[in-house]
N, C-alpha and C positions, 0 to 999 in steps of 0.2 A: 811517366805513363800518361800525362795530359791533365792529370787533376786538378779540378781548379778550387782554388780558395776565396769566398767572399769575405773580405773585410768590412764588416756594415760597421764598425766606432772608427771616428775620425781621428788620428792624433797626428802631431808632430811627426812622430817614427814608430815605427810597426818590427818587430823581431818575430820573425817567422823561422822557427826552427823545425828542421822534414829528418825524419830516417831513413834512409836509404836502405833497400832491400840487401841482403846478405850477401850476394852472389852477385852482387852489381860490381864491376870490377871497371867499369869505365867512368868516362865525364858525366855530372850531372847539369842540366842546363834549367834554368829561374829567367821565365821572363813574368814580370811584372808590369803590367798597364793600373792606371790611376792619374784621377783628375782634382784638380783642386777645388772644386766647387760644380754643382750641377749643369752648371753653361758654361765650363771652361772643357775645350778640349781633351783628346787623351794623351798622355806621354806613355811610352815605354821604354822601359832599362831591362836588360838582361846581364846574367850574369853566371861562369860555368864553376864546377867546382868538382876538384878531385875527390872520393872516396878516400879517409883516416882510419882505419881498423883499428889505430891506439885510442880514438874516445868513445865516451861510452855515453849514450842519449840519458838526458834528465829523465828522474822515474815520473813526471808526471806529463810526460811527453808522447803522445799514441804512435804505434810503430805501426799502422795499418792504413790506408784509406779509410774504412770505416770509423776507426777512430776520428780523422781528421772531421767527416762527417758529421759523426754527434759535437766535435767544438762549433761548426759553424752553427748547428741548429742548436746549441744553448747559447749562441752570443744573439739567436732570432728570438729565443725564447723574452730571454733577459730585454731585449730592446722591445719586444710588445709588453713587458708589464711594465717596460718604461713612458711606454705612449697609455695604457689602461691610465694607470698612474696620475697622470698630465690631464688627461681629462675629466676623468671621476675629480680631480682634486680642482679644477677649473669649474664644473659644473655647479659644484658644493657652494664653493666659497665666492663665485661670481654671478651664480643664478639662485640657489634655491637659498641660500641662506640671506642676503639682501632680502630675498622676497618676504622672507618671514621678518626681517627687522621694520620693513614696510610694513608687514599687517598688524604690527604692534603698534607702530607710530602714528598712521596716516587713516586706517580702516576703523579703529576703536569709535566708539560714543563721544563724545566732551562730556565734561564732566557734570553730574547733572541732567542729562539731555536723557527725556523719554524714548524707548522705540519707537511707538506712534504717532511721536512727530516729525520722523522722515517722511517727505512728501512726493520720494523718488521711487524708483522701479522694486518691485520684489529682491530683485536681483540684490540692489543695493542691501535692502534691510536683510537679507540671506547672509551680504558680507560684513554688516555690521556688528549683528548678533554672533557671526562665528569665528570672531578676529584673532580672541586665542585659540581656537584651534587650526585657526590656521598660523598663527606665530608657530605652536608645536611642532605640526605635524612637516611644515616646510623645512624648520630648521632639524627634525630629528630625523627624515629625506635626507638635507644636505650633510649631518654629522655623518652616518652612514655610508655614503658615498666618501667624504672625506677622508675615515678610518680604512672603507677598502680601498683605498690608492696609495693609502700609507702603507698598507700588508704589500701591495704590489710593490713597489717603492722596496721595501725591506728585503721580502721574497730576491727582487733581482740579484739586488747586492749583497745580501747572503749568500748567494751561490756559487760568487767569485770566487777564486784561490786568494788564499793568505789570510788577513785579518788586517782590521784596522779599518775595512770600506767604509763601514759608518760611520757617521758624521764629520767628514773632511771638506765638508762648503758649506758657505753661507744659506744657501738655500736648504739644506738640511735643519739648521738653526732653529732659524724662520717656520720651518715645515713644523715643527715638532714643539716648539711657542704656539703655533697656531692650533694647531691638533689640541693640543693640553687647553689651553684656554677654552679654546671650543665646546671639548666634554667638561668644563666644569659647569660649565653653564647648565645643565640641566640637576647637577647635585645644590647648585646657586639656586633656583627654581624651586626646589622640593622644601630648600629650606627657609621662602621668604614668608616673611609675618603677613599675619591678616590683613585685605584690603580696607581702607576707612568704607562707613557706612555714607548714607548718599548726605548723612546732615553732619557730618564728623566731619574732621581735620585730619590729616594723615598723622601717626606716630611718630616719634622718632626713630626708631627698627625699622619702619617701613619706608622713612625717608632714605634711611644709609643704606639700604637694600636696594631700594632703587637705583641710587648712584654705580655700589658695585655692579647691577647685573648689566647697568648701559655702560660703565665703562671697561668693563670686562669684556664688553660683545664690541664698543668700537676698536679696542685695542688688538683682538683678534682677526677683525674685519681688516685694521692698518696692516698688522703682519702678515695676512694671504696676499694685500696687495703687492707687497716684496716679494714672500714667498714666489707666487706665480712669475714675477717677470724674471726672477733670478733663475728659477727654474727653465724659462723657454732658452735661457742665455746655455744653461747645462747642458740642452739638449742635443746643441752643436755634437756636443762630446758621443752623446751618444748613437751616430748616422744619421742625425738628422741634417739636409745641407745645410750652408749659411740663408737661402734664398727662404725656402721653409723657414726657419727661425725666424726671419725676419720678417716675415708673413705675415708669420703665428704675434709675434709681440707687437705690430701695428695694428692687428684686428683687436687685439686684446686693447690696447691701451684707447681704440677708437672704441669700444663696449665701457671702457671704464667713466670714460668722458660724459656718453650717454648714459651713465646709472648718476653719475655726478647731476648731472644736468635736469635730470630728471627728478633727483632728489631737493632739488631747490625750485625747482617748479609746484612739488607735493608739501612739501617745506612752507614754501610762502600760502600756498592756496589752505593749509591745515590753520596758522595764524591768524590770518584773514576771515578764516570762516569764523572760528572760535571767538575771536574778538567781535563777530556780530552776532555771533549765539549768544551771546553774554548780555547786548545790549537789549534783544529781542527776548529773551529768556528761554527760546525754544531752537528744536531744529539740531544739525547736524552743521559741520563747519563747510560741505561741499555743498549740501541742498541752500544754507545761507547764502554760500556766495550766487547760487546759480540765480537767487530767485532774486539777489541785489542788482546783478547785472542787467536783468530784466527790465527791473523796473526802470 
């Protein structure tokens, strides 16, 4: 009757099983068009098939057009909380949560150091003074976004037939190390010891506290970076072509570069400062260096 079926997941082979009307007593004819890739040409195969009255269609096989209908529009469904998914979890874990371990490391005081003795813009002492809220408020942005990608993410492949969808790749792994790691850090947060006072020495609790919540948030930060690239590799799987995919994991891996690269530019310029905030007694580690360059 001319119906046509989109296939949007890529595989190896596709089994396409159709019911044929009751009263259909003649040939049935299957052409199928399909390319291998976004820039490759089309091919067609066709192929004719007698009507079997002796078998009987699988029960979970629609015997209507309309039936075939609602499969394609849950395999669109499934494949946009596959792309939600991809970028809520990109977002998270390559933009707002970096930012927040920035405003922890790079935006704070040195230690010691007055607010009144930054000698730069409002602007600056706005970001000095609000460093942990903004560590907070960035990273508990980017957990959120992280957890809805994972609902999205779960949501699709729950919907599938059978059992067993979860966790069958690596990037699921990854995904779900990362996730986990991620929310503990704010129960890590609720339960760390008192800051030392400005003329104290830090404790012991607050030293081993320390260690955990940085090496808890770099290990989770290593695992997105897996997570993510294994994930763009998955996505083949899911319609997306090979040319997309490989799109997607050069811009990613050219973003990663630049957070790299930029993290040892903020890196060197935080040391730098601090080591002459130290000698001068005053000031902030960026206002030090600007006003060393100066001179």
């Amino acid at each position: 009757d001319g119906t046509r079926y989109n296939v949007l997941a890529k595989r190896r082979s596709i089994l396409l099983v159709w019911t044929g009307p009751a009263d259909n007593e003649g040939v049935v004819g299957f052409r199928i068009t399909a390319a291998s890739s976004a820039l490759s040409g089309f091919s067609q195969s066709s192929a004719h098939f007698t009507p079997n009255r002796d078998l009987h269609p699988p029960a979970h096989v629609p015997n209507s057009p309309s039936g075939a209908d609602r499969g394609s529009t849950e395999r669109y469904v499934r494949y946009t909380k596959i792309v939600i998914h991809g970028w809520l979890s990109s977002i998270a874990w390559l933009v707002m949560i970096p930012a927040g371990m920035w405003a922890a490391r790079y935006a704070r005081l040195p230690p010691h150091a007055a607010p009144e003795s930054i000698h730069r813009s409002s602007v600056t002492l706005s970001i000095r003074l609000a460093w942990l809220k903004l560590h907070i408020w960035l990273n508990a942005i980017g957990l959120a976004f992280a957890f809805t990608g994972a609902l999205h993410s779960y949501s699709a492949l729950h919907v599938l037939p059978g059992t067993g969808n979860h966790m069958q790749s690596a990037h699921s792994f990854y995904g779900v190390a990362t996730l986990l790691l991620g929310l503990s850090q704010p129960i890590n947060a609720y339960t760390r010891p008192n800051a030392p006072r400005a003329s104290e020495e830090s404790s012991t609790p607050r030293i081993r506290w320390e260690m955990l919540h940085r090496s808890t948030a770099l290990l989770s930060l290593l695992f997105a970076i897996i997570s993510v690239d294994s994930g763009i590799g998955e996505a083949k799987g899911w319609g997306s072509s090979e040319k997309t995919a490989d799109v997607a994991r050069g811009g990613y891996r050219l973003w990663l570069l630049a957070v790299v690269l930029a993290t040892a530019v903020l890196e060197f310029v935080r040391r730098h400062g601090r080591s002459r905030s130290e000698e001068v007694g005053t000031g902030t580690e960026f206002d030090v260096l600007i006003e060393d360059q100066q001179d």
